[in-house]
Kinemage of the C-alpha trace (Angstrom):
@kinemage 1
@onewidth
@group {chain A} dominant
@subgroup {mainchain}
@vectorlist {calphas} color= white
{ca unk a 1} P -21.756 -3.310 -14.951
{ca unk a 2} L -23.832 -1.016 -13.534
{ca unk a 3} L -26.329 -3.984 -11.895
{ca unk a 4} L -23.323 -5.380 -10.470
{ca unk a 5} L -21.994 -2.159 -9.113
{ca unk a 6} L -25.210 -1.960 -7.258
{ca unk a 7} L -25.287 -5.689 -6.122
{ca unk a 8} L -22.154 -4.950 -4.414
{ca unk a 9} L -22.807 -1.714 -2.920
{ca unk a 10} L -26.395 -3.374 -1.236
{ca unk a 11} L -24.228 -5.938 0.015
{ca unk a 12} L -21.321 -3.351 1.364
{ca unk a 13} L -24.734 -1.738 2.922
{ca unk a 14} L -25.942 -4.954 4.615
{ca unk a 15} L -22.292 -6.115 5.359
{ca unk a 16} L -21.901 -2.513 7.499
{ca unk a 17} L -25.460 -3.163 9.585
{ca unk a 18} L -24.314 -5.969 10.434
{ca unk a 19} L -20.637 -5.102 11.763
{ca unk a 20} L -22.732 -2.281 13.641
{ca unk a 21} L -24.517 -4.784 15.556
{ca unk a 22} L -21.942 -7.441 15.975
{ca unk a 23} L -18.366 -5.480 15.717
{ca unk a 24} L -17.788 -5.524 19.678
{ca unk a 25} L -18.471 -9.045 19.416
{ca unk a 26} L -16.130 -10.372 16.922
{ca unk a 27} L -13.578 -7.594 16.404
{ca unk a 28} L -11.927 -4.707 17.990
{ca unk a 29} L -12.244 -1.362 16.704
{ca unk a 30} L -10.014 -0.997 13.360
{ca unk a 31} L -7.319 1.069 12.240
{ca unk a 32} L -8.277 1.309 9.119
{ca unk a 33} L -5.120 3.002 7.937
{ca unk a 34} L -1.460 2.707 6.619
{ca unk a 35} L 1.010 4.468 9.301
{ca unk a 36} L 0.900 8.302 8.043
{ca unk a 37} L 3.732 9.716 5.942
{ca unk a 38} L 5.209 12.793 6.912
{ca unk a 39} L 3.632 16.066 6.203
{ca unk a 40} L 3.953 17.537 2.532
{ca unk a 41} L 6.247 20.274 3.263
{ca unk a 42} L 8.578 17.803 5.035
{ca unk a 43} L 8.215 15.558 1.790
{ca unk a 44} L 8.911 18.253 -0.179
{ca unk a 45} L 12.482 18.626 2.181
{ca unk a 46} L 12.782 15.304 1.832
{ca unk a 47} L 12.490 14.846 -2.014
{ca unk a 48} L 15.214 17.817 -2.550
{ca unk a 49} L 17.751 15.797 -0.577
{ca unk a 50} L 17.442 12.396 -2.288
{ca unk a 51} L 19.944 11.162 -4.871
{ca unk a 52} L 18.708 12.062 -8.418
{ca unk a 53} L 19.937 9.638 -11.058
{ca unk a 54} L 19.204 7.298 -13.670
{ca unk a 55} L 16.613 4.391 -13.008
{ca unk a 56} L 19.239 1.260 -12.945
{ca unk a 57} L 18.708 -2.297 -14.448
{ca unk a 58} L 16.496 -4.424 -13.126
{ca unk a 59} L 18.920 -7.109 -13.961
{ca unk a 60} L 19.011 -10.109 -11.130
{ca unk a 61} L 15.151 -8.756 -9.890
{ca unk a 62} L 13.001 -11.244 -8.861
{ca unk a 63} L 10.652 -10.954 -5.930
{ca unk a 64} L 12.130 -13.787 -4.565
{ca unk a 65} L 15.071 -11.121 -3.454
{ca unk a 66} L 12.294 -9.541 -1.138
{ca unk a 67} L 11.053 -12.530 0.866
{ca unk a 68} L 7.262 -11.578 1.852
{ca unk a 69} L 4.872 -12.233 3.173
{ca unk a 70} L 6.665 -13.257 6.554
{ca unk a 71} L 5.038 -14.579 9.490
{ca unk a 72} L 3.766 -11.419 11.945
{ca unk a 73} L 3.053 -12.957 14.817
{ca unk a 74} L 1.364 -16.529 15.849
{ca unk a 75} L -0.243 -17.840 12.559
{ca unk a 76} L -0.489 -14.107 10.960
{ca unk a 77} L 1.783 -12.990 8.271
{ca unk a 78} L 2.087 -9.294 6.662
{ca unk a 79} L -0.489 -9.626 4.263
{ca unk a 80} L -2.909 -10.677 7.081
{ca unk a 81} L -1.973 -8.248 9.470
{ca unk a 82} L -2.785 -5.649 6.496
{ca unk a 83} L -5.868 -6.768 5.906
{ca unk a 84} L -6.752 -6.529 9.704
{ca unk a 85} L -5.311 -3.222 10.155
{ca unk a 86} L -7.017 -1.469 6.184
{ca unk a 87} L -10.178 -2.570 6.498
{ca unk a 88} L -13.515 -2.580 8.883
{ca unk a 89} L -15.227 -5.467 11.280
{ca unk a 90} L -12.430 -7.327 9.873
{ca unk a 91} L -13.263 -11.124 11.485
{ca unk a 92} L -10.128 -13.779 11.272
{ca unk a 93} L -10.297 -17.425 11.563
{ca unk a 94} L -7.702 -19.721 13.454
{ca unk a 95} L -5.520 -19.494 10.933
{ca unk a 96} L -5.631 -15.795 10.559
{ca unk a 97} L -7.167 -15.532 7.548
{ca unk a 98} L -9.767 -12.847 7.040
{ca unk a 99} L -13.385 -14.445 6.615
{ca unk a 100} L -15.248 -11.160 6.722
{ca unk a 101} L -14.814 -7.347 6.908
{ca unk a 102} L -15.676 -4.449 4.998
{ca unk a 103} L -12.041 -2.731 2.427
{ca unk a 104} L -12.227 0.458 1.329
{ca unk a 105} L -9.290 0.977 -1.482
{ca unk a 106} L -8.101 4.968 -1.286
{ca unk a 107} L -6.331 3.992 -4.944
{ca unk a 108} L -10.150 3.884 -6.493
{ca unk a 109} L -12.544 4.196 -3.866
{ca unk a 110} L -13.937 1.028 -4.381
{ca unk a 111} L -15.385 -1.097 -1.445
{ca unk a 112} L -15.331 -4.710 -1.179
{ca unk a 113} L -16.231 -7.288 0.935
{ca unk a 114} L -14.037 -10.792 0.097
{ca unk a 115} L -10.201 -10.346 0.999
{ca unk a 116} L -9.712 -12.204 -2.140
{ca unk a 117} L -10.820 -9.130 -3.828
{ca unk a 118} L -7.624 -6.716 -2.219
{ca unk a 119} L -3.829 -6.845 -3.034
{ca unk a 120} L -1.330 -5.343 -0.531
{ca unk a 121} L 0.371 -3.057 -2.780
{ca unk a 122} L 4.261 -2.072 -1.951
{ca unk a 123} L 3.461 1.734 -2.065
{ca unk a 124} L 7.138 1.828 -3.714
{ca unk a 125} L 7.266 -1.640 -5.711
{ca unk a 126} L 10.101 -4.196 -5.165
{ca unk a 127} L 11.288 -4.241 -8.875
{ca unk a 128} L 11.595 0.285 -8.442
{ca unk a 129} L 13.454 -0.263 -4.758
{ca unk a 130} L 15.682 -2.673 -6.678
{ca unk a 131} L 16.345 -0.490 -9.427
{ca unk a 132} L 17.018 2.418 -6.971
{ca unk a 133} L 19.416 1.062 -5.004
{ca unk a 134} L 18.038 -1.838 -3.117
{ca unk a 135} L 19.947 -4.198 -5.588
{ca unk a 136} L 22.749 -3.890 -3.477
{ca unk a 137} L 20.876 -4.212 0.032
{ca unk a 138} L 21.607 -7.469 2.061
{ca unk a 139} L 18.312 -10.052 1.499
{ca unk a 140} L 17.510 -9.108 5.571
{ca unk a 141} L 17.453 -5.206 4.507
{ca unk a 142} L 14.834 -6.185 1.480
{ca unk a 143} L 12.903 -8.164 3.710
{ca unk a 144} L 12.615 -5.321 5.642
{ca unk a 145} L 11.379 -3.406 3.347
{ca unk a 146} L 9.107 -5.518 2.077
{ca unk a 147} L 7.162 -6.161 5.048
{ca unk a 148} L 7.744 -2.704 6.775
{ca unk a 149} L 4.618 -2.093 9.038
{ca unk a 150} L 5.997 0.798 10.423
{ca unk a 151} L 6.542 3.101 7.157
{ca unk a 152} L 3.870 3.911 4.630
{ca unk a 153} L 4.992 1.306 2.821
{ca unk a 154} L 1.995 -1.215 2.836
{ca unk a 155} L -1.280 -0.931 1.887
{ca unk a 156} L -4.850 -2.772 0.991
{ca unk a 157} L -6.085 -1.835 -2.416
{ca unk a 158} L -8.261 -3.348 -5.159
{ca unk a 159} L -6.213 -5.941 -6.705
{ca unk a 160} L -6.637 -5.233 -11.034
{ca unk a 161} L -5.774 -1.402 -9.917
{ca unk a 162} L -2.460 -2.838 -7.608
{ca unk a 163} L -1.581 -4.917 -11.183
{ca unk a 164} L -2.170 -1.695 -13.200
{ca unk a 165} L 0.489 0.231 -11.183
{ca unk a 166} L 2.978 -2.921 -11.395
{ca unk a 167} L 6.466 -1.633 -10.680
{ca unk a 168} L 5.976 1.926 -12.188
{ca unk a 169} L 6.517 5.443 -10.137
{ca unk a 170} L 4.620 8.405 -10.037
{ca unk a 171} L 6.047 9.536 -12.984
{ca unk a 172} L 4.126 6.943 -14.721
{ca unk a 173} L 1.133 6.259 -12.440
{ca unk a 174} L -0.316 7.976 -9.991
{ca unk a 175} L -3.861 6.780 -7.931
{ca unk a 176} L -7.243 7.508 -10.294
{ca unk a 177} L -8.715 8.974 -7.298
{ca unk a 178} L -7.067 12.434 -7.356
{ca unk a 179} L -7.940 12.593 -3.760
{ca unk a 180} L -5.462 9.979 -2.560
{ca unk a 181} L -2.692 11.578 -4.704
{ca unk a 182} L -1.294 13.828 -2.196
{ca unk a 183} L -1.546 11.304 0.631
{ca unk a 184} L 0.885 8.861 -2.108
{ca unk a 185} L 3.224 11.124 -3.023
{ca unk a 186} L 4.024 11.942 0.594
{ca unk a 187} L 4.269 8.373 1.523
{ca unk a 188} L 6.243 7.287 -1.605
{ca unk a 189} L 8.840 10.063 -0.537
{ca unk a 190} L 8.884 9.020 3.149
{ca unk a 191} L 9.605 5.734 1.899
{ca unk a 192} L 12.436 6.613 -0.097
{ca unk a 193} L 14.177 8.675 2.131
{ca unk a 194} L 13.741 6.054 4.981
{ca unk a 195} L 15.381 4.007 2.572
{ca unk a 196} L 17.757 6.172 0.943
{ca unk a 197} L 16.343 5.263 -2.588
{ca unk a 198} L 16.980 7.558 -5.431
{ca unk a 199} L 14.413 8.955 -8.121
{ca unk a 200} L 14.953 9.795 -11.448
{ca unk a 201} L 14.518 13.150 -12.810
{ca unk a 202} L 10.940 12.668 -14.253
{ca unk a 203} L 9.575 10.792 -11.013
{ca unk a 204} L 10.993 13.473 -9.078
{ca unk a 205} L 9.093 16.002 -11.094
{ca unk a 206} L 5.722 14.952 -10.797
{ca unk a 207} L 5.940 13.859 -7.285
{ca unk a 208} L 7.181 17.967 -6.667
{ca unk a 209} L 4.087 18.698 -8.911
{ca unk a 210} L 2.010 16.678 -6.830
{ca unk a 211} L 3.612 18.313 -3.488
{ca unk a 212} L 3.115 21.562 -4.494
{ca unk a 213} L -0.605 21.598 -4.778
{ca unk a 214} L -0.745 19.604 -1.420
């Protein structure tokens, strides 16, 4: 693994010389960055004033309730616009597909260089909105939700670590890189409390032990 690891790290290396050289040329300057969540001490108001209770069924879930990825604007869906916004001398063809850029996933701090290689993770999954209260949401509220550009809702992360989390909260997963962990729980709260979600008792306690040492 290790050969590989540095394979891909020379060609991260090479890949950033040459967006130095040609990024005015072929893309404007990146975001790089989810929309930030509210501070921690507002999190930690926010968490105290949502609804704790017990996880309900996931009963009638599919992500077929959530309709993604919808089109953006021209030929450029969510999961494109993502990818444009997340990563660095991101370059898109006609069809707004990303044929080159740089990703830097905060969940691992792993780099890559293929789109193919990055899943847009729900920061609070569809199957845990559904089971906190979005079963009852219209279809336009879930759509909503699951393309929400304006909330830290969306991000670009390494896809095996996105399919690791799967639909569990923080009081089962949490980011490997402890550095990201405050930036999560913040967002996952800002999330919920856009939303009016509720948490359960043991996903509200490590997200407060995760606020507290923010």
């Amino acid at each position: 693994m290790s050969g590989i690891y540095a394979r891909r790290i020379a060609v991260v290396a090479a890949s950033a010389a040459l967006a130095a050289t040609t990024g005015l040329l072929t893309a404007p300057t990146a975001q790089a960055a989810m929309p930030t969540p509210v501070s921690a001490s507002t999190a930690r108001t926010y968490l105290s004033q949502l609804t704790v209770s017990t996880e309900g069924s996931s009963s009638g879930y599919s992500r077929d309730m959530f309709p993604h990825w919808i089109t953006q604007s021209g030929a450029c869906n969510t999961r494109e616009v993502v990818l444009k916004r997340d990563g660095t001398g991101v370059v898109q063809d006609s069809a707004c597909a990303a044929t080159s850029g740089s990703w830097y996933s905060q969940y691992d701090g792993a780099t890559w260089t293929a789109a193919s290689d990055l899943d847009i993770d729900h920061m609070v999954p569809l199957a845990e909105a559904w089971r906190s209260g979005a079963s009852s949401w219209t279809t336009a509220k879930r759509q909503s939700f699951a393309n929400d550009l304006t909330r830290p809702q969306l991000i670009a992360v390494t896809d095996n670590v996105n399919q690791s989390k799967s639909d569990q909260d923080p009081g089962e997963w949490l980011p490997s890189r402890t550095a990201y962990r405050c930036t999560y729980a913040r967002a996952w709260v800002h999330v919920k409390h856009y939303y009016g979600l509720s948490v359960d008792s043991t996903e509200k306690s490590a997200l407060q032990s995760v606020l507290n040492g923010c």
